[in-house]
N, C-alpha and C positions, 0 to 999 in steps of 0.2 A: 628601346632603353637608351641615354644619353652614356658616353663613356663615364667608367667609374673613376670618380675625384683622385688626384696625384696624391698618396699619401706621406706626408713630410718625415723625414729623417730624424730619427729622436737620437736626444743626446742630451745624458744627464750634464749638470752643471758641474762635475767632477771631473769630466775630456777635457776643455778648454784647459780647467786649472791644476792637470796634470803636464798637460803642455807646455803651460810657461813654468811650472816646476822643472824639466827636464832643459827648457833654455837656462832660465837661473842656476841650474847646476853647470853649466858648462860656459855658462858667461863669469859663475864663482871660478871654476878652476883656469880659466883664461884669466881672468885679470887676477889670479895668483902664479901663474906661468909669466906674463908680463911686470909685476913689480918685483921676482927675483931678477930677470933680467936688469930691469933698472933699476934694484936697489940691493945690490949682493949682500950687503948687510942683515939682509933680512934673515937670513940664512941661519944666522945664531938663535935668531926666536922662534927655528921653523919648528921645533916638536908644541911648543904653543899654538903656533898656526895650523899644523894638523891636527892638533888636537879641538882648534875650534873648528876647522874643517868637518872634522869625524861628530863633534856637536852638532854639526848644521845637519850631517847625513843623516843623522839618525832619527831629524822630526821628517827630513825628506821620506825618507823611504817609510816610515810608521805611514807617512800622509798617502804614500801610493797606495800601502796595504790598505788603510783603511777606505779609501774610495774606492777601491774594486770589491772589497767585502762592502762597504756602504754602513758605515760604522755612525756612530753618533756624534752628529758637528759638533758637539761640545767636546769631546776628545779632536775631531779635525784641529780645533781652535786652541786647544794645548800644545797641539806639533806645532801651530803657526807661531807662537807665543816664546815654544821652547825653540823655534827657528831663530826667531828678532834674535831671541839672548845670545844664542851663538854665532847670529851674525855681532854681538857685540862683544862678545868673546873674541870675534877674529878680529872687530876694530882694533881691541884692546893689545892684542898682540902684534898688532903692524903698525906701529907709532901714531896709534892715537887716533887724534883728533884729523892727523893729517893721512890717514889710511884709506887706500884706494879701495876698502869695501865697502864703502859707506853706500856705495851703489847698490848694494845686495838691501838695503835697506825698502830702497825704493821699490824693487824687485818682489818682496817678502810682500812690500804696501799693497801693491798691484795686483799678486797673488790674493791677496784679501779682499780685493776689491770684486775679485773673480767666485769669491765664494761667500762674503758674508752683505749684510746690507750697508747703507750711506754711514748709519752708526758703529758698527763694530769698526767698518776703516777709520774712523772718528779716533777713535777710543784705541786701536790697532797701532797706528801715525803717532798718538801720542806716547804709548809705550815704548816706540820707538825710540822719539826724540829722548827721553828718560833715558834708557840702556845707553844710547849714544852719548848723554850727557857724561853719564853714569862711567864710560869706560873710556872718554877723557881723562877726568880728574883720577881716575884711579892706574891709568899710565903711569907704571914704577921709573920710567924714567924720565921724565915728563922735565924742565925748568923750570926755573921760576914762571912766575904767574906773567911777568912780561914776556917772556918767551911766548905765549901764546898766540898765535893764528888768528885774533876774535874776528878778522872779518872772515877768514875762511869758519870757521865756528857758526858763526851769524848764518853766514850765506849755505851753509849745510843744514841746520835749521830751519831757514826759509824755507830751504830747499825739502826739505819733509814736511813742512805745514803746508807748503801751495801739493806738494804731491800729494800729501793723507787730503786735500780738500780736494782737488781735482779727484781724485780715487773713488773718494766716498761719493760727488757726482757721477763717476763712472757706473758705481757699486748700484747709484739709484738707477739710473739708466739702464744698467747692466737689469736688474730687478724689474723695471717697467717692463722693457724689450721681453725679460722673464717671462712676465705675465701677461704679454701681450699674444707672446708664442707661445704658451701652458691655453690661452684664450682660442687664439688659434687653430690651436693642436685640440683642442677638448670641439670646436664648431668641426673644424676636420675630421674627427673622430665620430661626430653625429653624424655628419652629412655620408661619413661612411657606413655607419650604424642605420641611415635614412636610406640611404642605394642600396645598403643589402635588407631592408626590411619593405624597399620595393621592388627591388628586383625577385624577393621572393613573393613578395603579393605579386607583381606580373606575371612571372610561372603559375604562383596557384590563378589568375584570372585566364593566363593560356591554357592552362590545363581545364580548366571551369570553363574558356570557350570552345575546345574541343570537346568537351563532354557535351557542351549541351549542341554542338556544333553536328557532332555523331546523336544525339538524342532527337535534334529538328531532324534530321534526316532519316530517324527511325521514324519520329512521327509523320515526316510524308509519306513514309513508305506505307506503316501502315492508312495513314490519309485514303490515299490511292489505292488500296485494299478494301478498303471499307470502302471508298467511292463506286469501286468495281463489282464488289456484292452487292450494295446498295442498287446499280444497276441493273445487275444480276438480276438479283431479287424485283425488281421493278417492271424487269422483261418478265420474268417468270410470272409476275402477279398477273400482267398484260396480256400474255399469254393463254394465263388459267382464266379469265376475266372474259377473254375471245374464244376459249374452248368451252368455258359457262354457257355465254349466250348461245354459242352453234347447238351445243348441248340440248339447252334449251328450246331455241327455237325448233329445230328438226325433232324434239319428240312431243312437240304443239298438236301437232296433226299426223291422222294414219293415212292421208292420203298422199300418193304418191307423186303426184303432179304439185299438191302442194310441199313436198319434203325436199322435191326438187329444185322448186323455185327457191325455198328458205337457203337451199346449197348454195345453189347461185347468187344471190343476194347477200347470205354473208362471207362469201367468198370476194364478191366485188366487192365491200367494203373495209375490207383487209389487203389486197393485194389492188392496186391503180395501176391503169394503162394496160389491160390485159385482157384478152379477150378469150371465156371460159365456156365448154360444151361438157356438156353429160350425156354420155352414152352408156345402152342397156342395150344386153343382148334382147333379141327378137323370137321370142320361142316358137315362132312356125319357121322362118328362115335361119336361124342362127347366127344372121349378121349383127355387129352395131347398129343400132337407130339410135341417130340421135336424136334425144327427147326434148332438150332445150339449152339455150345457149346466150350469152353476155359478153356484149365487148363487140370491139369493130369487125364484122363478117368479112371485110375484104381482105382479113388477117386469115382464114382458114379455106381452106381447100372445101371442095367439092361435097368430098366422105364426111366432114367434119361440119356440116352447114343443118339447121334444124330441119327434121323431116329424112335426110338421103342415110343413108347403110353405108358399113364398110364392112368388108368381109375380115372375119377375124382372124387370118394369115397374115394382113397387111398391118395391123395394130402387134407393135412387139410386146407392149405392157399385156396384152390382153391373150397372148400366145401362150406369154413366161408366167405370167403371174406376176412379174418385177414390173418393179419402177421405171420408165424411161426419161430419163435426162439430154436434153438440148441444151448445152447451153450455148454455143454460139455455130451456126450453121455450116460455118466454113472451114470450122475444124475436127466440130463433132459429126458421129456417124447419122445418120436421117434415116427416119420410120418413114417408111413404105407410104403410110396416108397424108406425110406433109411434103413428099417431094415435088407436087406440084403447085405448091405453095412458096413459091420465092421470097416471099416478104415476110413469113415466119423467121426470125432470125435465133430465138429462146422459144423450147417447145418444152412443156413437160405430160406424161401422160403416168398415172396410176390407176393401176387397179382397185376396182371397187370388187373384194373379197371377206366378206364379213367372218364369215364359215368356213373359210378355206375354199369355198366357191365362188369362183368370176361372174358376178353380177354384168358388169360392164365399166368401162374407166370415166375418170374424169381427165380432161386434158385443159390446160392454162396456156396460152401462145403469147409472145411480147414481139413487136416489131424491132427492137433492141438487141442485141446481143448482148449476154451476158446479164442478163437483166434481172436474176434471179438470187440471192444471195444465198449459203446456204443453212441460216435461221432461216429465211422463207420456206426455200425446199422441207426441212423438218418441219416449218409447220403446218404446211400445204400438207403434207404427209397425214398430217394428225387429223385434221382437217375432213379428207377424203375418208382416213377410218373411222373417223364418226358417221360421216354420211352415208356410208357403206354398210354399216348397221340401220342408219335408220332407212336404206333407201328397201335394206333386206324385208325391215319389220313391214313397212308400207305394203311391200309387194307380197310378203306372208299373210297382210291385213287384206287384201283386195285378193287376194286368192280363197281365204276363208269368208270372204265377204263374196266372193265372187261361187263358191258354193254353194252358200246360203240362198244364193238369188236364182241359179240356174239349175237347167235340169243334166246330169252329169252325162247323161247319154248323149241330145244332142245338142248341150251348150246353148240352146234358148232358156229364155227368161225361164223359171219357175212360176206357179200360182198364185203362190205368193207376191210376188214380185208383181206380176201381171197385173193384178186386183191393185196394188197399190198408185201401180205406174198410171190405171183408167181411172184410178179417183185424183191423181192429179191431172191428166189431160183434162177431164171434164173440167176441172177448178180452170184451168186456163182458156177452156171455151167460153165459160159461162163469163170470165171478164175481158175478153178479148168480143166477144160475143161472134164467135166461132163457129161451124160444124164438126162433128166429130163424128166418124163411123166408125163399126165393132164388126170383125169378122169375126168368125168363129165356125171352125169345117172339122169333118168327123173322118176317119177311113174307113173306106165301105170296108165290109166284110173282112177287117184286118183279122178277127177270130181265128177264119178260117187259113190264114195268113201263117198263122203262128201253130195251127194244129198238123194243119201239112207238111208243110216247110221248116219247122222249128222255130223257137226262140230269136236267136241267129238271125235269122234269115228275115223275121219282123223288125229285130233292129234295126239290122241295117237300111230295111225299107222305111222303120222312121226317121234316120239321121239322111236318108238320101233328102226325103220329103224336107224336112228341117232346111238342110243347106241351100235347096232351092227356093224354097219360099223368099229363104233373108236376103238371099241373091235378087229378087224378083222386086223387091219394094224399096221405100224410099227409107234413108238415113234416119230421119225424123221419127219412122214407123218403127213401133214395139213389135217383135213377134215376140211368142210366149207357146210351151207346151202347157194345157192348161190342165191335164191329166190323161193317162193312158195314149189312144190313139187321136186323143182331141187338141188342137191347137186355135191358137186365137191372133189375130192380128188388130191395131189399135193402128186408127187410120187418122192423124189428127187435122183441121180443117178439109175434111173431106166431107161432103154430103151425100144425100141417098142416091144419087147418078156416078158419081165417083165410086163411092164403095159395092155398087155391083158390078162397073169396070174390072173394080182391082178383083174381085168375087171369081168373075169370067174368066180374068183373065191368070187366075189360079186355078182354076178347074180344069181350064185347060193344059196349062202346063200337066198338073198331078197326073190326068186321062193318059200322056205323053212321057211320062217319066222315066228317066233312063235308068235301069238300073239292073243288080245282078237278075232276081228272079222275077225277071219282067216274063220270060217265054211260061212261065209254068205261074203266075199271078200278078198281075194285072191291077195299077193301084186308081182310082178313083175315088175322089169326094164327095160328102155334104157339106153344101158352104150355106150359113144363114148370115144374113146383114141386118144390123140394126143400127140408128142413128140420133142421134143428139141432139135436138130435145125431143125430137118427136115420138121416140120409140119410150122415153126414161133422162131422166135425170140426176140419176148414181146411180154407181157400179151396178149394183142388183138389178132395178131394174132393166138396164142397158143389155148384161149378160142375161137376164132371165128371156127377155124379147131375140136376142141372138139362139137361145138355144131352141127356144119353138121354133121359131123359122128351120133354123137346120133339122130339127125331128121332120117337121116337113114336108122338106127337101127327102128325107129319107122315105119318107111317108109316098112322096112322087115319083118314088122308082129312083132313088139316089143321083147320084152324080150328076148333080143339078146344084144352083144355086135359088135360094130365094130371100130376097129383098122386102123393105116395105113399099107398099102400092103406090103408084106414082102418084104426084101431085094432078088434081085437077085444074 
C-alpha cells in the first residue's frame, strides 16, 4: 500500500479574521496611546473617546463570541457595520476629519475583506467613506468651511476607495484561494476516503488471499490424500487382479506338476531377476525334493537345484513353520541350505502349510541385496498361501486318484488301471506299428500259503513279490496286481523273444525270493506270455491268450513259463 496522503490543516475562515481583529484592537489602542502623547489636548474629549473606544469593543468582542459559536454572517456583518460607526464615532471625537483613526477604517476594510466577498467590501468601503464623511461635518468644533483640510479630505477618501477596491480584489482572491482550498480539501478528503476504502479492500483481498491461500493448501493436502488412496486403491486393485489370476490359474488343474509349474510361472511374472524353487517333502525319505525351479541355477546351491534333497534340519522355514528372510547376506543371519551359495545375496524361503501342515517351502533368491521390498515380501506371502492350498488339493487329488488306481497292499497298478493302461499301449503299437508283450503269472499254491502260515504271512509274500518285480523291469513297463495272487506286466515294444526273456527271467527271481517265510514256504510261479498282434488285438483278447498260457503252465507242473510258439 502507498503511504497515506498528508491531511491538510483545516481552518474555518473565522481564525485569520480573528487575528487581524486582535491586531486592529491593539493597533486602535496604540495609536490612541500615541496621539495623547502628541496631542494633550485631547484629553478633554477623552470620555467621548472611550466612549467610542467602548463602541468599537463591543462589535469586537460580539464578533469573537460569535465566530467561536459560529453564528449567522448576517449578525457577523452588524458587528462589522456597528464597528465602522464607532470607528466614526472615535473620528468624530478626535478632531475630525484630521483624526489619526481614520486608519482603523482601513483596518475594519481589511477585516471585511477577510470574511465577506469582492461586494460586501464594495458596499462595506463605501459605508465607510459615508460615516467618515458623516463625522467630519458633524465635528462640534469644526471652522468654517475654509478651515478645512480638503486635500487631506480628498486623499483619505482616495485613500478608502483604492483600499475598499484593492480589498474587495483581495476579498475575490481571498474567495477563489477559498474555493480552491474547500476544492482541494473536499479531492484530499476523497483521496482519503479512496486510501481508506483501499486499504480496507487490500486487508479484505489479504485476508481473501490468505483464506484461499490456507484453502489451496487444504486442497493439496487433500490432493495428495486422494493421490495416495487412489494409489492405494490401484495397488490394491493390482494386487487383487494378481491374486485373481494365481487364484485362478492354480485351481485350473488337479495336477500337481501342473499346479506347480502355474506357481512358478506366475511367480516369475510378478517378481523379475529372481530365481524361484519349490520344494516338497519326500514321503519315503523326509527330505526336501526339489520338484521344480525358474530363474538362473547358478544363483542356488546344491540342495536347492531340481531333482537333489535337502534335509529338513537345514531349511529354517521348513523346521519353524516361519518365514525366513534374507535380505542382505552380509548382515543378515544365513539358512543352512544357502551357505554355500555366495552369490545368493537376498534369499526368502516360506512355508508351504495349508493345514497347519508343512507341505514343503517355496524359496525366491536375488543376486542383489536388498532386493526385496516389503509390499513384495507380503505379497510373495499371499502368494505362496494360495499355492499352498492348491499345491495341498493337488496332492489330496493324486493321492485319491492314486487309490483309485492302485492296489493298497502292494502299491501296484490296480485292474482297473491295468486294463485301461493295455488298451492304451496297444493304441500306441498299432500306430507306431510296434510289438507289445502281456505277462501275466499266478503264485503257485499261495492257498496253501495263507492257510498254514496265516493271512500275515501271504501278504507279506505278496508285497515282497510286488517290490521285486518293479525293481526287475523297465521304467516304461506297467506292473499291475491284476486280482488276488495274480499279477500282470505290460511289456511295450517288446516281442515274443523279448517277453519269455523277461518271463524267465521272473521265474527265476520268484523260485529265488528272499523273504521272511521262505524256510517253511517256498514262492514259485506260473508265468504265460502273449503278444501283439499275434496273440489279439485288444485287451480281451491279449489278457484271454495270456491266461491260457499261464493255466498251462500250471497245467505243466507250475513254475514254468509258456510263451507263444516260435516263429518258423
Amino acid at each position: 500500500m502507498p503511504d497515506r496522503p498528508i491531511e491538510p490543516t483545516s481552518h474555518t475562515p473565522l481564525v485569520p479574521a480573528l487575528r487581524w481583529t486582535a491586531h486592529s484592537i491593539v493597533l486602535a489602542v496604540g495609536s490612541l496611546l500615541i496621539l495623547l502623547a502628541w496631542q494633550p489636548q485631547i484629553i478633554y474629549r477623552l470620555p467621548g473617546t472611550l466612549l467610542s473606544l467602548a463602541l468599537a469593543g463591543l462589535p469586537i468582542l460580539y464578533f469573537y463570541y460569535a465566530s467561536f459559536r459560529k453564528s449567522d454572517p448576517r449578525l457577523v456583518l452588524g458587528a462589522v457595520i456597528l464597528l465602522i460607526a464607532a470607528t466614526s464615532l472615535l473620528v468624530f471625537f478626535t478632531r475630525g476629519h484630521e483624526s489619526p483613526f481614520f486608519i482603523v477604517y482601513i483596518l475594519v476594510l481589511f477585516l471585511s475583506s477577510v470574511l465577506y466577498s469582492s461586494t460586501v467590501a464594495l458596499l462595506l468601503t463605501l459605508l465607510a467613506m459615508i460615516m467618515y464623511i458623516g463625522a467630519i461635518l458633524l465635528y462640534p468644533s469644526r471652522p468654517d468651511p475654509e478651515s478645512l483640510n480638503s486635500a487631506l479630505i480628498v486623499t483619505r477618501l482616495a485613500i478608502l476607495s483604492v483600499s475598499g477596491w484593492l480589498i474587495s480584489r483581495l476579498a475575490g482572491y481571498r474567495i477563489a484561494i477559498e474555493g480552491e482550498s474547500a476544492r482541494r480539501q473536499q479531492l484530499l478528503n476523497d483521496l482519503s476516503r479512496a486510501y481508506d476504502e483501499l486499504a480496507s479492500q487490500n486487508a479484505t483481498i489479504e485476508s481473501q488471499a490468505a483464506s484461499l491461500e490456507d484453502l489451496n493448501n487444504d486442497l493439496q493436502q487433500t490432493v495428495e490424500q486422494l493421490e495416495r488412496k487412489k494409489a492405494a486403491l490401484e495397488k490394491s486393485d493390482a494386487e487383487r487382479s494378481i491374486l485373481f489370476n494365481v487364484a485362478r490359474t492354480m485351481s485350473a488343474g488337479d495336477n500337481l506338476e501342473f499346479v506347480i509349474n502355474c506357481t512358478l510361472l506366475q511367480l516369475t511374472q510378478i517378481f523379475e531377476g529372481v530365481a524361484i524353487m519349490v520344494r516338497l517333502f519326500d514321503p519315503e525319505s523326509a527330505d526336501l525334493l526339489t520338484m521344480a525351479s525358474w530363474g538362473d541355477s547358478s544363483r542356488t546351491c546344491s540342495c536347492l537345484r531340481e531333482g537333489d534333497s535337502c534335509p529338513e534340519e537345514d531349511c529354517i522355514a521348513a523346521r519353524t513353520g516361519e518365514m525366513f528372510i534374507m535380505t542382505n547376506r552380509d548382515t543378515d543371519p544365513l539358512c543352512p541350505c544357502t551357505e554355500q551359495a555366495s552369490d545368493i545375496r537376498s534369499y526368502i524361503c516360506a512355508p508351504l502349510t495349508p493345514a497347519g501342515r508343512i507341505e514343503g517351502v517355496i524359496t525366491m533368491t536375488s543376486a542383489q541385496p536388498d532386493a526385496f521390498s516389503v509390499e513384495q515380501i507380503r505379497l510373495f506371502e499371499v502368494i505362496v498361501d494360495q499355492a499352498a492350498m492348491a499345491i495341498q488339493r493337488a496332492i489330496l487329488f493324486e493321492q485319491v486318484r492314486d487309490m483309485s488306481l492302485r492296489d493298497p497292499l502292494t502299491r501296484l497298478y490296480n485292474h482297473t488301471f491295468f486294463f485301461q493302461r493295455l488298451g492304451e499301449e496297444i493304441e500306441r503299437a498299432r500306430r507306431t506299428d510296434t510289438p507289445l508283450a502281456l505277462i501275466v503269472f499266478d503264485v503257485d499254491n499261495f492257498k496253501m500259503i495263507n492257510d498254514t502260515l496265516g493271512h500275515l504271512a501271504g501278504d507279506h509274500v505278496l508285497k515282497v513279490i510286488a517290490q521285486t518285480v518293479r525293481e526287475n523291469v523297465r521304467a516304461m513297463d506297467t506292473v499291475a496286481r491284476s486280482g488276488g495272487e495274480e499279477f500282470a506286466v505290460i511289456l511295450p515294444n517288446t516281442d515274443a523273444g523279448g517277453g519269455m526273456v523277461v518271463g524267465e527271467k521272473l521265474r527265476a527271481l520268484m523260485e529265488s525270493l528272499e523273504h521272511e517265510y521262505k524256510s517253511r514256504a517256498a514262492v514259485t510261479v506260473s508265468i504265460g506270455v502273449a503278444v501283439y498282434p499275434q496273440d489279439g488285438t485288444d485287451q480281451e483278447g491279449l489278457v484271454h491268450q495270456a491266461d491260457m498260457r499261464m493255466y498251462e503252465a500250471k497245467q505243466s507242473g507250475k513254475n514254468c513259463v509258456k510263451g507263444p510258439p516260435p516263429a518258423i
